[in-house]
DRENMISE-939941 format. One record per atom (N, C-alpha, C): x, y, z. Coordinates in steps of 0.02 Angstrom, whole numbers, padded with zeros to 5 digits, always signed. Last residue first. Layout:
XYZ...
% end
This chain:
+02772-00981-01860+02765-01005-01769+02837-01051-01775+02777-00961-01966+02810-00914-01929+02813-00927-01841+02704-01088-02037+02777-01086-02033+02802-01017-01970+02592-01051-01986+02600-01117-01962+02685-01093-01951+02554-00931-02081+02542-00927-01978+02587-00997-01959+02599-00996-02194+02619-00928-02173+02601-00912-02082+02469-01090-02197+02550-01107-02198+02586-01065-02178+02367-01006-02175+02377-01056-02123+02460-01076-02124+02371-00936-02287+02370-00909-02216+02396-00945-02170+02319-01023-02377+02405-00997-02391+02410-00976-02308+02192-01092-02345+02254-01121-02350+02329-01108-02344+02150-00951-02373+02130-00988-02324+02188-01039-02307+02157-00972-02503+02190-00918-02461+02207-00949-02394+02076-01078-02545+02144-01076-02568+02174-01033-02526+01964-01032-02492+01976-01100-02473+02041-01102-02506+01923-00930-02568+01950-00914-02515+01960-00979-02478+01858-00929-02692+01921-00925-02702+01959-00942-02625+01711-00888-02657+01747-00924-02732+01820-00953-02718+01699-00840-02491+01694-00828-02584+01704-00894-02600+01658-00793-02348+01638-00874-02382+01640-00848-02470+01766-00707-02253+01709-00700-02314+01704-00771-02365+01807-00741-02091+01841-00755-02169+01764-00735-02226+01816-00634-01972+01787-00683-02015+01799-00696-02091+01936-00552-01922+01884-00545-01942+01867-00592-01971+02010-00606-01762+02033-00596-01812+01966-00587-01850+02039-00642-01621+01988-00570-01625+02016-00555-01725+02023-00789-01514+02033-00756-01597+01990-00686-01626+02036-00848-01414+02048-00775-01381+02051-00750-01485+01849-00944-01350+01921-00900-01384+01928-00855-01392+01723-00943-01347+01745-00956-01278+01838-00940-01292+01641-00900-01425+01652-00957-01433+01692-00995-01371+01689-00780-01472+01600-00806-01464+01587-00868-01448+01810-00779-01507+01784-00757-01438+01713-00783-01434+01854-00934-01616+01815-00858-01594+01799-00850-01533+01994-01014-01605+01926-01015-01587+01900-00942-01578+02136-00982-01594+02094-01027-01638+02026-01017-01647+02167-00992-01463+02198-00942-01479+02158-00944-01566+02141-01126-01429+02106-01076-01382+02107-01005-01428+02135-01242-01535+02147-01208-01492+02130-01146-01472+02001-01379-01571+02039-01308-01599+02065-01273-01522+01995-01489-01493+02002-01498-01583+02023-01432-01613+01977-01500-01363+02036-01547-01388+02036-01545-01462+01902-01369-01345+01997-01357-01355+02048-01433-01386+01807-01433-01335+01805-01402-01402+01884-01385-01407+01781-01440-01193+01790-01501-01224+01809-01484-01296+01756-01319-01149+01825-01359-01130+01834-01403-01174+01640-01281-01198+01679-01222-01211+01767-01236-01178+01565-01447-01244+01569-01379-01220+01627-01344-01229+01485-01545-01378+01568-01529-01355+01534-01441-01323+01479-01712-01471+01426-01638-01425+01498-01622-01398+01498-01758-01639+01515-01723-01566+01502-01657-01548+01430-01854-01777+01422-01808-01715+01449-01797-01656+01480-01983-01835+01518-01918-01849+01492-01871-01800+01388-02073-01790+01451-02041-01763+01484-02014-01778+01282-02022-01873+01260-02028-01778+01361-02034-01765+01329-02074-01994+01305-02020-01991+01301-01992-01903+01344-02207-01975+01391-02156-01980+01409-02103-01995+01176-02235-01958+01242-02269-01886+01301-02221-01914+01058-02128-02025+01110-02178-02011+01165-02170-01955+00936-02012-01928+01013-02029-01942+01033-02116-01969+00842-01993-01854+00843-01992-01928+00895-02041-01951+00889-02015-01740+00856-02047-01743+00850-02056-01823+00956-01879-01732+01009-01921-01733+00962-02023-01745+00821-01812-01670+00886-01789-01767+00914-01871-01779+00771-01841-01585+00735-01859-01631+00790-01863-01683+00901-01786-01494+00868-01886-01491+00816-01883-01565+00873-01666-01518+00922-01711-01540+00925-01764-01526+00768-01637-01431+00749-01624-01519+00818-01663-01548+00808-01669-01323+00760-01731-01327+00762-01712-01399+00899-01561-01292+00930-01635-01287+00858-01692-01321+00849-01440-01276+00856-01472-01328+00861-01536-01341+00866-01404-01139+00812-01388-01180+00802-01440-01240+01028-01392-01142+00997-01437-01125+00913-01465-01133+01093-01318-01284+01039-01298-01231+01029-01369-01200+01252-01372-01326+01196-01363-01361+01138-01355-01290+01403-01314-01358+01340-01293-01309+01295-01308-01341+01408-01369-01523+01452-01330-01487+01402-01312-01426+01432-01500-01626+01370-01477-01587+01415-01445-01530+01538-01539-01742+01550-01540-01674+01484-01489-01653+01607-01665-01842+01548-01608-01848+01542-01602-01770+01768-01661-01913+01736-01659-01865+01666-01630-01870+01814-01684-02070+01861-01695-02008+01823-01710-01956+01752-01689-02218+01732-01667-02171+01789-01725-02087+01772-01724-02360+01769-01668-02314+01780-01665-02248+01719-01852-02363+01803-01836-02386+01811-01783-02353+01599-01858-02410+01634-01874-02345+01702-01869-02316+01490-01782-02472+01545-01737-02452+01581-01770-02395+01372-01846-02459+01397-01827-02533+01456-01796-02522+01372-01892-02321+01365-01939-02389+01368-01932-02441+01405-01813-02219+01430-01886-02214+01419-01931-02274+01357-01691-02259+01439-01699-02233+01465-01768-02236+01233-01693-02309+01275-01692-02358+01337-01701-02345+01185-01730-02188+01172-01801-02214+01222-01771-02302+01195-01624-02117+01227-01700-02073+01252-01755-02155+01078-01540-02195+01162-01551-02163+01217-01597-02129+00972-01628-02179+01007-01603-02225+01086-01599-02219+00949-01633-02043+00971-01672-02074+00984-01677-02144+00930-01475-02032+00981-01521-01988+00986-01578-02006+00822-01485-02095+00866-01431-02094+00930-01464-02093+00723-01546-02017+00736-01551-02120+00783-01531-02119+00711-01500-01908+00736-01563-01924+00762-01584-01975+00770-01358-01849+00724-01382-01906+00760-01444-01939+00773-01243-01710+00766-01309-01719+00720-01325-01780+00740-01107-01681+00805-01137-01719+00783-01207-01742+00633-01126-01580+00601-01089-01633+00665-01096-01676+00705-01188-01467+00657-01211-01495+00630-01208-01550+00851-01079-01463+00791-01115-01432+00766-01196-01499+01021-01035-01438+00972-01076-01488+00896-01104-01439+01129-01025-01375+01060-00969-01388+01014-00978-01440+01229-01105-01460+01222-01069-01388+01185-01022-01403+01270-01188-01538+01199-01197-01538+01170-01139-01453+01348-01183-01695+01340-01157-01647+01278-01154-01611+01442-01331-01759+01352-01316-01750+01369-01245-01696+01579-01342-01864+01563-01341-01803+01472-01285-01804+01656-01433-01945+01612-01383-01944+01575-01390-01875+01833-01422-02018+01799-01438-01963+01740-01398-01955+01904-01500-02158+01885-01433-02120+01828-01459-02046+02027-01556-02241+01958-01577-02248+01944-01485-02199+02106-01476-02396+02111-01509-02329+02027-01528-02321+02203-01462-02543+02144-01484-02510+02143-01495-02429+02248-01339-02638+02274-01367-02547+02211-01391-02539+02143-01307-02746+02185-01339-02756+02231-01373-02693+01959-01369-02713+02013-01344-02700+02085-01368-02719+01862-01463-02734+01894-01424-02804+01958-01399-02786+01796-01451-02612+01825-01523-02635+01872-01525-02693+01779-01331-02604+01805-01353-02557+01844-01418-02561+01655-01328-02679+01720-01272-02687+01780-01291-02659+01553-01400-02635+01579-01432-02680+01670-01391-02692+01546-01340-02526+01568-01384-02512+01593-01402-02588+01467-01193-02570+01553-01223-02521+01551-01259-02517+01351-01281-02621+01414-01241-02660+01500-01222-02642+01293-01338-02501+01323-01376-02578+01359-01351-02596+01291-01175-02446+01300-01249-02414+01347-01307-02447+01171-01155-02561+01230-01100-02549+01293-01158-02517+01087-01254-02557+01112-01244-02610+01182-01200-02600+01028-01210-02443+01035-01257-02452+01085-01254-02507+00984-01070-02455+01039-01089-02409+01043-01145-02423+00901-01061-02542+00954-01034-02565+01018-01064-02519+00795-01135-02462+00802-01165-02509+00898-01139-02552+00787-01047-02338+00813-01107-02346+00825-01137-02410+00719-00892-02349+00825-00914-02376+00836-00977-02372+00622-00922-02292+00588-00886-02356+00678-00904-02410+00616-01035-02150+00640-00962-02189+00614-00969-02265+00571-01131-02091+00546-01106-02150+00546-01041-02170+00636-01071-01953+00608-01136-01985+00573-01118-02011+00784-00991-01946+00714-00998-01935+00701-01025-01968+00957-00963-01897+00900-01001-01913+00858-01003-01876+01023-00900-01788+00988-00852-01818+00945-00875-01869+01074-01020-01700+01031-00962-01672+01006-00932-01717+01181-01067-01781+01111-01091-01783+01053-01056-01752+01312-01030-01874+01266-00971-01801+01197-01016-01801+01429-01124-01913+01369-01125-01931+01335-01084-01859+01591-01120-01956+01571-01108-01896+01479-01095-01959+01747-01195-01994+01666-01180-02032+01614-01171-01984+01916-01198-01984+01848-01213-01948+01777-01161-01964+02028-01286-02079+01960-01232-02084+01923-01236-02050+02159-01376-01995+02097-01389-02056+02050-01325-02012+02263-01408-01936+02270-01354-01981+02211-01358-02050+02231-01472-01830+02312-01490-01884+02290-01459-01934+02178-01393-01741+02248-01440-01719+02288-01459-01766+02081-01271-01841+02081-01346-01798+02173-01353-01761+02075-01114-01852+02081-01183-01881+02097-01246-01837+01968-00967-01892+01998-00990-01871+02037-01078-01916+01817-00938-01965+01855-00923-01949+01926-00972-01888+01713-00939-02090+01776-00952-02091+01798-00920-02031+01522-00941-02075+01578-00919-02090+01634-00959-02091+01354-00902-02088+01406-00967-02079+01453-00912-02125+01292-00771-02033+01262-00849-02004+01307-00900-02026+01310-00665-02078+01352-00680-02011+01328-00750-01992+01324-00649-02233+01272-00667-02197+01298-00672-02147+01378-00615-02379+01408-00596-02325+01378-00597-02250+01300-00698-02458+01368-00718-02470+01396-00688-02404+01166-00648-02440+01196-00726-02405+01268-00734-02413+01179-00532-02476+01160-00526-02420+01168-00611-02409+01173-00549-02639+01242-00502-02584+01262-00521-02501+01124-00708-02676+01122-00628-02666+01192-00606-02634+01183-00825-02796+01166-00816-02727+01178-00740-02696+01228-00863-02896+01170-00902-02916+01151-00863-02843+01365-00809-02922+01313-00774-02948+01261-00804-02927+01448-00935-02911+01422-00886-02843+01369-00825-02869+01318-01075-02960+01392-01031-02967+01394-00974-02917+01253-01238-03011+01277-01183-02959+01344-01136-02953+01284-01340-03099+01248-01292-03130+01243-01222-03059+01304-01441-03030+01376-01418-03071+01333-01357-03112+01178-01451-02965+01277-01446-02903+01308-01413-02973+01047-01507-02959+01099-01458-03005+01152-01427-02980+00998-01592-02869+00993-01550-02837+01038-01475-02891+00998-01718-02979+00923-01682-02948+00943-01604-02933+01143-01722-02978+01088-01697-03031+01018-01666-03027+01164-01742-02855+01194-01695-02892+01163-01687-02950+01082-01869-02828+01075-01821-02794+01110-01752-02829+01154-01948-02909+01071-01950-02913+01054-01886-02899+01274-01958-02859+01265-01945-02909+01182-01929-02936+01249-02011-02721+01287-01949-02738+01264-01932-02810+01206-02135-02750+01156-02113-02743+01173-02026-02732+01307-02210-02807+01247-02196-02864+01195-02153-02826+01400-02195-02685+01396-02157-02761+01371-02141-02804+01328-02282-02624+01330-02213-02586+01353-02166-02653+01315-02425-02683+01274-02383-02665+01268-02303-02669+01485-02421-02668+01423-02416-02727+01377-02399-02742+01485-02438-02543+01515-02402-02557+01492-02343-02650+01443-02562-02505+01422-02477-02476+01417-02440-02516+01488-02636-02599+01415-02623-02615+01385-02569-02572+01610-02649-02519+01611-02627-02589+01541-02607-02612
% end
C-alpha cells in the first residue's frame, strides 16, 4: 500500500512538473507527428497495439529530445483516455543501432514513464536484436533501473518476438510478413486502431 502511494504522489509530481494536461497535438511540428521513428503498426497475440520505437535514428542530444519527450507522454497519456482501452506492446528497435543511438537519459526516461507513470499501459517492453556491441551499455541502463522496472524488459530476436506478435503482425523490418502502412501516431487513432483490430479479429 505505501508502494503504491508513493508511486502516485510521485506520478502526480511528475505531471505537473512535466505539464501532461497542458500538452495537445498542436504543441508538436508536422515533421514529429509523421516522423518514421515511432509508430503503429501491427498487434500482439491478444490484440494489443504494437508501438514500434526505430532507435537507430536517435541521436544523443538531438536538438527533438525535449519535444520527443513530451510527444511520448502525450501518446501515452492518449492512450490511457482511450475509449477501447487496451494496454499495447512497445517494442525497442535496436537492429542497426550503434554506439552513437545509445542515450542513457533517453532510455531511462522511457522505461521509467512505461513502468511508473503509465503502468497500466504497458503489456510488454521488448528490446528487439539488440547489437551484441551493446550488451555492456545495457548492463549500465538496467543498472539505473528499479527491480520492476529491470523486469518489465525483454531481450527478444527475430524467433523469440513471434511468442508475442505473430508473423503475419510484425513489420517486414522486423522479420514479418505485415506490408500494411504504418499507423499515423494522431489524436484519435488509438480508437481506430481498436475498431480495425475487432473488424480483422472478427473476419478471421
Amino acid at each position: 500500500l505505501e508502494k503504491s502511494f508513493n508511486m502516485m504522489s510521485e506520478s502526480l509530481k511528475w505531471r505537473k512538473s512535466f505539464g501532461v494536461n497542458d500538452i495537445s497535438k498542436t504543441s508538436f511540428s508536422e515533421e514529429l507527428l509523421t516522423d518514421p521513428y515511432l509508430y503503429f503498426k501491427g498487434y500482439g497475440k491478444h490484440g494489443e497495439p504494437l508501438l514500434v520505437l526505430q532507435l537507430e535514428y536517435h541521436k544523443k542530444e538531438s536538438e527533438k529530445l525535449p519535444d520527443l519527450k513530451k510527444y511520448i507522454a502525450y501518446l501515452l497519456e492518449n492512450r490511457e483516455g482511450a475509449k477501447e482501452y487496451q494496454k499495447v506492446i512497445m517494442l525497442f528497435n535496436m537492429s542497426g543501432c550503434g554506439l552513437s543511438n545509445i542515450d542513457y537519459d533517453f532510455i531511462k526516461y522511457l522505461i521509467s514513464l512505461l513502468t511508473e507513470y503509465y503502468p497500466d499501459i504497458l503489456d510488454n517492453l521488448l528490446v528487439f536484436e539488440m547489437p551484441r556491441l551493446l550488451s555492456a551499455a545495457w548492463t549500465i541502463i538496467k543498472n539505473m533501473l528499479d527491480e520492476d522496472s529491470r523486469d518489465a524488459i525483454k531481450f527478444v530476436n527475430k524467433s523469440e518476438v513471434l511468442e508475442y506478435v505473430d508473423k503475419d503482425q510484425l513489420p517486414i523490418s522486423l522479420g514479418g510478413t505485415n506490408e500494411a502502412a504504418a499507423a499515423n501516431v494522431m489524436e484519435n487513432d488509438f480508437q481506430s486502431l481498436a475498431d480495425k483490430k475487432q473488424v480483422t479479429f472478427t473476419q478471421q
